[in-house]
N, C-alpha and C positions, 0 to 999 in steps of 0.2 A: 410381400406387401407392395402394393403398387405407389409409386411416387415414392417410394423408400428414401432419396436424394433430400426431395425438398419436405420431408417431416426430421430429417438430421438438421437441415438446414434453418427450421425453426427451433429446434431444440438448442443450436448453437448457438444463434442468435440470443434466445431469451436468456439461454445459462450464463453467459459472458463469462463465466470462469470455464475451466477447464472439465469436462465428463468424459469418463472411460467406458471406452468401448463395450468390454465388458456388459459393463450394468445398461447400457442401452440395448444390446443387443438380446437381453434377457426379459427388460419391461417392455418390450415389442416383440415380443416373441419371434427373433428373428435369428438368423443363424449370424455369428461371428463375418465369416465371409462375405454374408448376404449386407453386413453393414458396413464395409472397403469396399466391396464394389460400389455401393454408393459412395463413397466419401470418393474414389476415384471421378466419378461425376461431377462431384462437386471442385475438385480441385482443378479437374480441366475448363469448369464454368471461372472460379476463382483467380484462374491463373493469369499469364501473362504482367499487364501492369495494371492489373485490377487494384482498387482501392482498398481490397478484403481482401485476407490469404486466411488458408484454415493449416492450422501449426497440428503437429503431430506430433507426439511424445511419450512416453512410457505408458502406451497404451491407452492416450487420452487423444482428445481431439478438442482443439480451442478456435471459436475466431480471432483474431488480430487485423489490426490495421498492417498495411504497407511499409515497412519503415523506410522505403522511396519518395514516399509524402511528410514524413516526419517533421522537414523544418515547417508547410502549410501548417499542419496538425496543432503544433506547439503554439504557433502566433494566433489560435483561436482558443487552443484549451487551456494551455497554459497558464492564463490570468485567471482563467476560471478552477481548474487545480489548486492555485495560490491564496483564492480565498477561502477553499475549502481547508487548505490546512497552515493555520496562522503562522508567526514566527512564534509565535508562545509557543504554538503544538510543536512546532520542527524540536524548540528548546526543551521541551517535555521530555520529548521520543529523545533527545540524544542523552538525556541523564538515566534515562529507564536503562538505555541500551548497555549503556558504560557500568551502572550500578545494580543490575537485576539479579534478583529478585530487590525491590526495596518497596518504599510505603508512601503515601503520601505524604506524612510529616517530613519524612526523610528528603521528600522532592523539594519542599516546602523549603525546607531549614538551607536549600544549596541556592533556590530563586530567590526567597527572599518576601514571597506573596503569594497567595491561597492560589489555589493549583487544582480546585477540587473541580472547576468547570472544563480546565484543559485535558485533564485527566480522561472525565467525561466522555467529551468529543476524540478524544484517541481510541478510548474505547468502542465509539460510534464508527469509528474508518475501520476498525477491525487491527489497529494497528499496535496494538499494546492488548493483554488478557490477563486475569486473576490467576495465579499459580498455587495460594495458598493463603495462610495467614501467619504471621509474625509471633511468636511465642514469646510476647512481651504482654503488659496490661494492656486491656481492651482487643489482644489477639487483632491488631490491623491487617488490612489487606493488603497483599503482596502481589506487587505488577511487573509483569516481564514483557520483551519484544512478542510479536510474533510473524510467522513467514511472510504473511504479506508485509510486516516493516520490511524484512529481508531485499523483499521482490520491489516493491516502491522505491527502495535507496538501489537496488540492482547490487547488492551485498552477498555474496555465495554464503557468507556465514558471519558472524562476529567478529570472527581472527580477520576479515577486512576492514573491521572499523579504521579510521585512521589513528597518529598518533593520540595519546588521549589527554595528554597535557596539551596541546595544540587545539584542541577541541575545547577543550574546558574554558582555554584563554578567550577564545571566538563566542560560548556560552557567558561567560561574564561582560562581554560588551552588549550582550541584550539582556543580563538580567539588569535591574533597576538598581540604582544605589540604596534607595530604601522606599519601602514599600507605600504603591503609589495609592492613591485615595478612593481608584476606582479602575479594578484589575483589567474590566472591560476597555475604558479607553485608555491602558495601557497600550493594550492590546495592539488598537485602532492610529496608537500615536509613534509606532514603533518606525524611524527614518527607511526607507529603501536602501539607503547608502550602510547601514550598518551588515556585517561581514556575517554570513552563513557559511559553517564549515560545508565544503564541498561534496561531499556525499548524504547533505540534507537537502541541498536545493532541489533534487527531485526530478533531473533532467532526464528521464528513462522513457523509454520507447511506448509512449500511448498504445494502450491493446484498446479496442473496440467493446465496451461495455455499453452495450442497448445505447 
């Protein structure tokens, strides 16, 4: 296939996750090899102190940013990251993670105030999933992490969560004392100065999605 290089090179780009070799090399009917020697092109176009690297991994290939630029990176994305994922959300995902499989009631009953829009939006980042239902009345749904929580906190697995009574304590200074009037400008009123356990803040290596 001619320009084999720059049709990987759009394919990586648009996928921003991670595609295996493999299954590329098959839906272009191209040969395994015939698609490394492309990505060899692309990685001597990529390389040096290019702003793009393309990462290699169990038979996948991703683009990433630089992590040489990382501190630039951060002072642009970063606020923009932060408003995508609230301190409610952070405080969500850290009772999901500690307590999963659990329910929303369940979330509910540890905040202190409906949790059904936080929920939501976790569910929107791809950062929490349905695993089942609750064999109690009304059979509720039951929400666990998922790898992307994993890979957003840069967490190998669960057994690196931190201590969990430490965590819990850090979740009680941003739940509410009692349940505020209007969950949203909770949300919206919640101080900067108040303490996120350190593997929610989300300080992780920006990869390059579109």
């Amino acid at each position: 296939m001619d320009n084999l290089e720059n049709v990987l090179e759009a394919i990586l780009f648009l996928a921003g996750d991670a595609v295996e070799v493999k299954e590329m090399a098959e839906k272009l009917g191209v040969s395994k090899e015939e698609i490394l020697k492309a990505v060899e092109k692309l990685l001597q176009k990529y390389g040096g102190g290019s702003g793009i690297q393309i990462l290699s991994f169990n038979g996948k290939l991703q683009f990433s940013s630089n992590a040489a630029y990382a501190p630039q990176i951060e002072v642009v994305l970063n606020p923009i990251k932060e408003r995508e994922l609230s301190r409610a959300m952070l405080e969500v995902a850290a009772i999901i993670a500690y307590k999963q499989p659990i329910t929303r009631l369940e979330i509910e009953e540890i905040r202190g105030v409906n949790s059904e829009y936080v929920i939501m939006m976790l569910l929107r980042h791809n950062l929490i999933q349905v695993v089942g239902r609750k064999n109690t009345v009304g059979k509720p749904l039951l929400y666990a992490t998922t790898d992307k929580f994993l890979k957003r906190f840069q967490l190998s697995s669960l057994e690196d969560l931190p201590d969990f009574d430490e965590v819990m304590e850090r979740i009680k200074v941003l739940a509410p004392k009692e349940p505020p009037r209007d969950l949203f400008a909770r949300e919206e009123q919640i101080s900067e100065k108040e303490e996120i356990p350190d593997f929610l803040k989300g300080e992780e290596n920006i990869e390059m999605i579109n």
